[in-house]
C-alpha positions as CSV (number, residue, x, y, z in Angstrom):
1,X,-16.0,13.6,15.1
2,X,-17.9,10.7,13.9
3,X,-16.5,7.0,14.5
4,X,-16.7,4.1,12.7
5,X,-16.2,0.2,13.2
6,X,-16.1,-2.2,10.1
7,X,-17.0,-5.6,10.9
8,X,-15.7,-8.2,7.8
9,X,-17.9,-11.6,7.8
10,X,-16.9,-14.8,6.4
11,X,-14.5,-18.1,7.3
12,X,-12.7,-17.6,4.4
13,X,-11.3,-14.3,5.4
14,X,-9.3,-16.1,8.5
15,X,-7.4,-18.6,6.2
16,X,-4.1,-17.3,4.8
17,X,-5.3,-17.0,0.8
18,X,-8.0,-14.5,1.4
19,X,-7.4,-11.2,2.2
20,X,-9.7,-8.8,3.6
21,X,-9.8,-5.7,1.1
22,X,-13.2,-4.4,2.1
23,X,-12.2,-2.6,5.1
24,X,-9.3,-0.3,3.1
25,X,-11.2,0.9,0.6
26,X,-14.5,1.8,3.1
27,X,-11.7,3.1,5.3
28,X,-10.3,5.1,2.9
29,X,-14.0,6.5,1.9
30,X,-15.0,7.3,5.5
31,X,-11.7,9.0,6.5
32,X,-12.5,11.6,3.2
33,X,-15.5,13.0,4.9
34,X,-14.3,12.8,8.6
35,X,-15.4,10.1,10.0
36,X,-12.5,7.9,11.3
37,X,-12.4,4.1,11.7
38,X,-11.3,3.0,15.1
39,X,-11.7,-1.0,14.6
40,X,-11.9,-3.2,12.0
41,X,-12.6,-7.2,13.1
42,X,-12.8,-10.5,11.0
43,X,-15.5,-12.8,12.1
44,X,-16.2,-16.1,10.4
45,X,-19.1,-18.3,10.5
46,X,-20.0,-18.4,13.8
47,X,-23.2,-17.1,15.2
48,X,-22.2,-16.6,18.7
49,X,-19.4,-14.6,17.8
50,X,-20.4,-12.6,15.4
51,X,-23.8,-11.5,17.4
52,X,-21.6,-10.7,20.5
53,X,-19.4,-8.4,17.8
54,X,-21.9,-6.5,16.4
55,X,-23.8,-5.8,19.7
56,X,-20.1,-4.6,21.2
57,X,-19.8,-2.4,17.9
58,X,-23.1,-0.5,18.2
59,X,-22.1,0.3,22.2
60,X,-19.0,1.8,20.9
61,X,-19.3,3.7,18.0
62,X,-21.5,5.7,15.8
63,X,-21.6,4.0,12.7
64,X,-20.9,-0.2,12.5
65,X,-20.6,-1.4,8.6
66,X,-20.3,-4.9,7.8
67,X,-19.4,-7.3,4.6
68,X,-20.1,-10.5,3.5
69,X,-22.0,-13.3,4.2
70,X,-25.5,-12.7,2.3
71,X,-25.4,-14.9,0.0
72,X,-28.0,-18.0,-0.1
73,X,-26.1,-20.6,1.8
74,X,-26.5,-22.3,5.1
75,X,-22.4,-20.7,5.9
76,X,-24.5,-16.8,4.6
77,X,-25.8,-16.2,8.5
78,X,-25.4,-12.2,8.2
79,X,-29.3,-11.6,8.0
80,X,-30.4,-13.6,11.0
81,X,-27.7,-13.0,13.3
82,X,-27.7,-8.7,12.7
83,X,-31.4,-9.0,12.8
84,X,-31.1,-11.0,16.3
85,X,-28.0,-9.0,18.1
86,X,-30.3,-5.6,17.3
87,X,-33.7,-7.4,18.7
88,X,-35.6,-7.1,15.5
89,X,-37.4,-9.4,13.2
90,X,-36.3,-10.8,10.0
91,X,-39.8,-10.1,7.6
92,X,-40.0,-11.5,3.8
93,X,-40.2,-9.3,1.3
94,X,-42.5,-11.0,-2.0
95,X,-40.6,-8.0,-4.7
96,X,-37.7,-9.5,-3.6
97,X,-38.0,-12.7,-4.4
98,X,-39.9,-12.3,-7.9
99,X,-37.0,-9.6,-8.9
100,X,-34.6,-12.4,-8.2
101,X,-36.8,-14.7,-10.1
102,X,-36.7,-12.3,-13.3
103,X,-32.7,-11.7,-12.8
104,X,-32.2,-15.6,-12.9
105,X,-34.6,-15.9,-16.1
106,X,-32.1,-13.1,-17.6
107,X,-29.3,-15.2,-16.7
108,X,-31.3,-18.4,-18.5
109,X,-32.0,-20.1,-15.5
110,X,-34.9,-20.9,-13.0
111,X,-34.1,-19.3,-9.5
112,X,-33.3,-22.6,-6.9
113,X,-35.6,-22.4,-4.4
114,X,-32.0,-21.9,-1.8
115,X,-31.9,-18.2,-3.2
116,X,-35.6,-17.5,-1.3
117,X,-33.0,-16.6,1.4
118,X,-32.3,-13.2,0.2
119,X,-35.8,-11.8,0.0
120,X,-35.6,-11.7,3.8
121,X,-34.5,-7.8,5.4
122,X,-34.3,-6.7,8.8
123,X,-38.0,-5.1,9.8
124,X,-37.8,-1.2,9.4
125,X,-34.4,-0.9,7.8
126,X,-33.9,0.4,4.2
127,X,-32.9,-2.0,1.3
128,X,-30.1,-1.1,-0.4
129,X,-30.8,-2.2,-4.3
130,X,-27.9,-4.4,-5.9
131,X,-28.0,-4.3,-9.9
132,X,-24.6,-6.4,-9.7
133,X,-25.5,-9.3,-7.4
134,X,-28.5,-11.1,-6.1
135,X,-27.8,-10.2,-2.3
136,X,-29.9,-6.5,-1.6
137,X,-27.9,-4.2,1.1
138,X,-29.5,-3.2,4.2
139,X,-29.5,0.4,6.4
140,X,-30.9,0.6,10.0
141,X,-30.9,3.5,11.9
142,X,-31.2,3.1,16.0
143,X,-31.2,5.9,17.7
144,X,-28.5,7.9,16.9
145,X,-26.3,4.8,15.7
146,X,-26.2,3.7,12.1
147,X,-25.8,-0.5,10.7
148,X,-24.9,-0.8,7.3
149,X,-24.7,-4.3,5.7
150,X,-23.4,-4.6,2.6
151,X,-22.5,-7.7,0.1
152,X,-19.2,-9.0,0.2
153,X,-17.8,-9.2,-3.6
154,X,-16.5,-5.0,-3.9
155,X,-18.2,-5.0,-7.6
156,X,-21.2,-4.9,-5.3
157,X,-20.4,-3.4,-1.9
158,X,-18.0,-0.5,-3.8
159,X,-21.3,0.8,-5.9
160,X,-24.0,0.2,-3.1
161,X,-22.1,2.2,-0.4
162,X,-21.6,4.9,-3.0
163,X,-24.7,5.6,-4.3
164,X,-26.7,4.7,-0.7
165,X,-24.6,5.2,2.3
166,X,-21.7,7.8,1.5
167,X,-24.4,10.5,0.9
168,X,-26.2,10.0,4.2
169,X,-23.1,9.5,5.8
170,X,-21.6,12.9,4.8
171,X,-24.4,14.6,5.9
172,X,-24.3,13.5,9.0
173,X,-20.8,14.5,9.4
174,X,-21.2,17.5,8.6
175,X,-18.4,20.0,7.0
176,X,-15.8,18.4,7.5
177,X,-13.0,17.8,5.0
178,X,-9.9,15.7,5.2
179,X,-6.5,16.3,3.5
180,X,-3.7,13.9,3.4
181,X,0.2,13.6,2.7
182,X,2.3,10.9,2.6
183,X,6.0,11.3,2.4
184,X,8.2,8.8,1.7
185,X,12.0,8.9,3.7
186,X,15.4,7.1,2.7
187,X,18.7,6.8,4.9
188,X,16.8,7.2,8.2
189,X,15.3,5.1,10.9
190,X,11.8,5.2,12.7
191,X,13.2,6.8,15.9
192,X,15.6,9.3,14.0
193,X,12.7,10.3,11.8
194,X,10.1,10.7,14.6
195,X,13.0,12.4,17.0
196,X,14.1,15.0,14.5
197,X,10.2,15.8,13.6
198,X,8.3,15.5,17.2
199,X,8.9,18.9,17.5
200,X,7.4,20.3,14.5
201,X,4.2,18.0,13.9
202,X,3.4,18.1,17.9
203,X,2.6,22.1,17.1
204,X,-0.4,21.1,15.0
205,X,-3.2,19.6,16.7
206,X,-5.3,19.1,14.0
207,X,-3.5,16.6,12.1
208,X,-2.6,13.2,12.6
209,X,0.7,11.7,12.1
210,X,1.5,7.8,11.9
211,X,5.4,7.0,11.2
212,X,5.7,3.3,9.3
213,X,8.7,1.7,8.5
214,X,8.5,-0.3,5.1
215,X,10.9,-3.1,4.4
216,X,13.8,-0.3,3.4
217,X,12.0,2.9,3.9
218,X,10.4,5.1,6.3
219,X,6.4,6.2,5.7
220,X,5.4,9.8,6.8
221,X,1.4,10.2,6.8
222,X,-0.2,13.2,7.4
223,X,-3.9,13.9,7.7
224,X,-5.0,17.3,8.5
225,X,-8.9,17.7,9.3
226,X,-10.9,21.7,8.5
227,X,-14.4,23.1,7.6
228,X,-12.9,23.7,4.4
229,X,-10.5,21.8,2.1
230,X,-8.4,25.0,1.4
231,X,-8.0,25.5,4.9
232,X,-6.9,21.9,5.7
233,X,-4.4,21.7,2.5
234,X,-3.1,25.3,3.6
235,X,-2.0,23.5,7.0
236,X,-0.3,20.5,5.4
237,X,1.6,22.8,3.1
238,X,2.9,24.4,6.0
239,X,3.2,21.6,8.1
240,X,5.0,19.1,5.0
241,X,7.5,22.5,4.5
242,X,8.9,22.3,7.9
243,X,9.2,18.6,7.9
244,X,11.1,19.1,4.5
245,X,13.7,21.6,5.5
246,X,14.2,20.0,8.9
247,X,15.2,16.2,7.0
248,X,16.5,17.6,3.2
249,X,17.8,15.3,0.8
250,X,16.5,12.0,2.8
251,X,12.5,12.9,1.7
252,X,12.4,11.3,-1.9
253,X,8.7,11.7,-2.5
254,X,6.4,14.0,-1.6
255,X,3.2,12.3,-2.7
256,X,3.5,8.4,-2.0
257,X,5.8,7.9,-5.2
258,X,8.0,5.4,-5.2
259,X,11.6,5.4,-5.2
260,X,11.9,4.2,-9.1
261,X,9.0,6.9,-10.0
262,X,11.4,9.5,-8.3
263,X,14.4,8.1,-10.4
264,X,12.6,8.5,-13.4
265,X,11.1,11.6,-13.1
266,X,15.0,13.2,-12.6
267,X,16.0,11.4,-15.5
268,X,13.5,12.7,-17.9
269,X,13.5,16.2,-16.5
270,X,17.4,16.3,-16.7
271,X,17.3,14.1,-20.4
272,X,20.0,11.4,-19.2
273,X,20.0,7.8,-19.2
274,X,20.9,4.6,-17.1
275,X,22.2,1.4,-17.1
276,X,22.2,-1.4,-14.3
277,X,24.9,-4.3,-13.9
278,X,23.4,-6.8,-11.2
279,X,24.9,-9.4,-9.3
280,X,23.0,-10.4,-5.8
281,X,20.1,-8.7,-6.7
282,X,19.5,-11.2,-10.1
283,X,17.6,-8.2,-12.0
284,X,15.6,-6.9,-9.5
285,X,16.9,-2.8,-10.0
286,X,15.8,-3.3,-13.7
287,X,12.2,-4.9,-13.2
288,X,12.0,-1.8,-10.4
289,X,12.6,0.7,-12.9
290,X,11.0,-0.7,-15.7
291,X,7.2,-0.9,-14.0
292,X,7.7,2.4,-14.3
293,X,5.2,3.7,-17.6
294,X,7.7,5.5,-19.9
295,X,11.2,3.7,-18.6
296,X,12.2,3.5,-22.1
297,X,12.7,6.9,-22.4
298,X,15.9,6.6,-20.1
299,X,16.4,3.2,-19.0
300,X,18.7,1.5,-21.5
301,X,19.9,-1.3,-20.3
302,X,20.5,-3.9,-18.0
303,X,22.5,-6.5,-17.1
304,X,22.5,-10.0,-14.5
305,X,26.2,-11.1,-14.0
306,X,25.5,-13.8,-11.3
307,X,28.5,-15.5,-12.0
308,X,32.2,-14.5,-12.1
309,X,32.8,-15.7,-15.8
310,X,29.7,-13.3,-16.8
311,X,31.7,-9.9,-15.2
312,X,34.2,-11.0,-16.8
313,X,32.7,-11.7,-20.1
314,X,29.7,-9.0,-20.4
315,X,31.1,-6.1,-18.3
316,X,35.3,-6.3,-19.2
317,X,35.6,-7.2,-15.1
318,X,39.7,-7.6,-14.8
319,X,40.1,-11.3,-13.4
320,X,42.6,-10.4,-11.4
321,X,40.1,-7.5,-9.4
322,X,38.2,-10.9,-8.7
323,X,41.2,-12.9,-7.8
324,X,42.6,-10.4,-5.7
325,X,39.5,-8.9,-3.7
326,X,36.9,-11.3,-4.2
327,X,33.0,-10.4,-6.4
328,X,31.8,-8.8,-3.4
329,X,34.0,-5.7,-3.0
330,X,34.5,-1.8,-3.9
331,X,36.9,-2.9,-7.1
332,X,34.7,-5.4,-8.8
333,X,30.9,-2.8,-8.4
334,X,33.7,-0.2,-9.6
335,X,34.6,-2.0,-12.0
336,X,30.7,-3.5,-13.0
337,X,29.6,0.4,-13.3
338,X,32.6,1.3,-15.6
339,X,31.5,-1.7,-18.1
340,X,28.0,-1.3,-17.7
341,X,28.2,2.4,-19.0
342,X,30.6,1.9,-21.6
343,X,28.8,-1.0,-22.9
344,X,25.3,0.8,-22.7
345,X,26.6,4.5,-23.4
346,X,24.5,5.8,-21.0
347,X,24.9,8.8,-18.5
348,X,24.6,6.8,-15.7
349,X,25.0,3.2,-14.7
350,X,25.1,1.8,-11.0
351,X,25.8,-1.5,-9.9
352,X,25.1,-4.3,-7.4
353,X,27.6,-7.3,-5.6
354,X,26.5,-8.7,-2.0
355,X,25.7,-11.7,-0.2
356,X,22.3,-11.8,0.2
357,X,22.6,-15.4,2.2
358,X,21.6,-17.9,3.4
359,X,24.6,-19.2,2.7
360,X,28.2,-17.9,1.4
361,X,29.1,-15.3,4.4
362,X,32.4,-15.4,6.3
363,X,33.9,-13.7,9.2
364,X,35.0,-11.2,6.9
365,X,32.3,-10.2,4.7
366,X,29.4,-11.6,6.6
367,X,25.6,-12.2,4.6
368,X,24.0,-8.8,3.7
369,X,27.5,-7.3,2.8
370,X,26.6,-5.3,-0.3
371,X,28.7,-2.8,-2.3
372,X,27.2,-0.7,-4.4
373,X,28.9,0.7,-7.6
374,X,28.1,4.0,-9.4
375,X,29.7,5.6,-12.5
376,X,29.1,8.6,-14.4
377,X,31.0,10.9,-17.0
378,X,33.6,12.5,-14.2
379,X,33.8,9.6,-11.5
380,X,33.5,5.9,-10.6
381,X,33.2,5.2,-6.9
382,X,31.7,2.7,-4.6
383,X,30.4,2.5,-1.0
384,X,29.4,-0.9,1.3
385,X,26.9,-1.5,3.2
386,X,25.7,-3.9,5.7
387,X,22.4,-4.8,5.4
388,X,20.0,-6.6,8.0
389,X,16.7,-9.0,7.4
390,X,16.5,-12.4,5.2
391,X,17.5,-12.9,1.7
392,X,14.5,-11.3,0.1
393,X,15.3,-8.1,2.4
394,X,18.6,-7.8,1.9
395,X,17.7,-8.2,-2.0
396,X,15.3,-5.4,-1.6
397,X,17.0,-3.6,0.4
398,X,20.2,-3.7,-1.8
399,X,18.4,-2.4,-5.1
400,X,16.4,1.0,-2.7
401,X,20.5,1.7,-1.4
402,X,21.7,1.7,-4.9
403,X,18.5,3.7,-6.6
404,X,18.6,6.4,-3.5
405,X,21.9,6.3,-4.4
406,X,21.4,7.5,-7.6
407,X,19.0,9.7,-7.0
408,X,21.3,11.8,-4.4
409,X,23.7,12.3,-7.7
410,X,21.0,13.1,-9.6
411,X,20.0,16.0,-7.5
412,X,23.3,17.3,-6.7
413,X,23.6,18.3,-10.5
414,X,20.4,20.9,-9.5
415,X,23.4,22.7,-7.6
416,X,25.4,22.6,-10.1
């Protein structure tokens, strides 16, 4: 198997307001046709550095790809410092400049002399043609290794390594073709997950499996590698049906969907609606449901009671539920669900109380107590929770309890 290295040029890239996006999405291309990335690096503006990183990358693997840093500018030091760490000349190309020349007169404006820059390529290697930018790609083969260098902005990069590099690339990969899964796992931890699975994913060699936890969930990847694409979907079918009957109800999604896509999805196929009565989590359950395209269909309402008066006023909350057990307990989210639904007439409603902290814990409901309401045509019931991290987290965290909630009623009426 082929391997890859993506090297990402430019200051800018180290400070915290830029974000590196390159590498993903060439990650994500190589990985379809087998080839997979073993490094990615950042490298700012520094010649010394960034000579020693690409000379390090060509020892190591087959391909090296970088981004950025072509432009015109004294900071734009890609040309000279590639053309230097793989002992070749820069050499000026004259078509270069005078198409540059004629792209600036299109624009309405004489080409500054500055932009003479870019009609210099690396001796031997192939110009990549850029009809969204003024800075040409470049391809060098040496030996049996491969340097790309591509623009930085992705309306450049995106098309250029599409229409240049992917073609040649997939060739010399061969037949090789790449599947992928990615399952999505509620009410479980990392170890749990990986304990109760080992067992079945270590039987298949050829596919790669990476366990991520995400803020209130647990990420399954799967990435099976064959000479055909039926063949290496065939072995994730197999693979994603073990998986499935060894953890049941805690996969919600099958295919990366998220947890409000999955809500949604039972609610339409099963023609019910849902209402939502928040208290800690100010909203948050609603604006998750509703970035959903099609919400309306089943989403009817919802409802912020941050404050005591507001339970009592907008969801019929008994005064004396709050005088006698407090906002945050199982009478008042009982009590939050009941209102919500009557005043919504929905199917559903759930419902949200906490402490999501800093401040406003004691020693008997400490910050990140939650209770979670839930009321439907038969029942009304309630369950706490104790949930770990910072405010935002236990915000999050809060609204995912309440929704896999949900969605555990919603498929128990399957059985029914």
């Amino acid at each position: 198997m082929l391997t890859a290295e993506i090297i990402a040029i430019g200051s800018e890239l180290l400070t915290p307001t830029k974000t590196d996006t390159n590498s993903l999405w060439l990650t994500e291309k190589l990985n379809e046709i087998g080839i997979e990335v073993k490094l990615k690096t950042i490298v700012g503006d520094d010649k010394l550095r960034l000579e020693e990183t690409i000379r390090d990358a060509l020892k190591r693997s087959d391909i090296v790809i970088s981004t950025g840093g072509l432009g015109p500018t004294e900071d734009d030091i890609t040309r000279t410092v590639s053309a230097a760490a793989i002992g070749r000349e820069l050499v000026y190309i004259d078509e270069l400049e005078q198409d540059l020349r004629e792209r600036f007169r299109r624009w309405g404006r004489e080409m500054p002399d500055i932009n003479k820059r870019q009609a210099f390529v690396i001796e031997e290697a192939e110009v990549l043609a850029n009809p969204n930018g003024s800075a040409v790609g470049m391809s060098v083969e040496i030996g049996e290794k491969f340097f790309v260098i591509l623009p930085g902005p992705p309306r450049e990069n995106q098309p250029m390594f599409t229409d240049f590099i992917l073609p040649k690339l997939r060739e010399k990969a061969g037949e090789i073709y790449v599947c992928r899964r990615f399952l999505r796992i509620s009410g479980m931890g990392e170890s749990a997950v990986d304990e109760a699975i080992a067992p079945i994913y270590k039987a298949y060699p050829n596919v790669e499996t990476s366990i991520l936890f995400n803020k209130s969930e647990i990420e399954l990847h799967l990435s099976a590698q064959s000479k055909s694409a039926n063949e290496a979907d065939k072995i994730l079918d197999e693979l994603v049906t073990k998986i499935h009957e060894k953890l049941g109800v805690a996969i919600f999604a099958l295919n990366g969907e998220t947890m409000e896509e999955i809500i949604g999805k039972l609610l339409k196929e099963q023609e019910k609606t849902l209402s939502v009565a928040e208290s800690c989590t100010g909203g948050l359950i609603g604006s998750r449901i509703t970035e959903v395209s099609g919400s309306s269909d089943y989403f009817i309402e919802g409802t912020v009671t941050y404050h005591n008066d507001a339970k009592i006023r907008s969801l019929s909350v008994p005064i004396e539920l709050i005088e006698n057990f407090g906002a945050v307990s199982a009478e008042v989210a009982e009590a939050m669900a009941r209102g919500m639904r009557e005043k919504a007439k929905t199917d559903y409603a759930i419902s949200v109380t906490g402490i999501a902290g800093p401040t406003g814990g004691t020693e008997e409901k400490p910050v990140g107590t939650v209770f979670i309401g839930y009321a439907d045509e038969r029942q009304i019931k309630s369950f706490k929770i104790l949930l770990p991290g910072d405010r935002y987290l236990i915000r999050w965290r809060a609204s995912q309890a309440a929704l896999d909630y949900l969605r555990r009623q919603l498929l128990k009426k399957y059985d029914e």
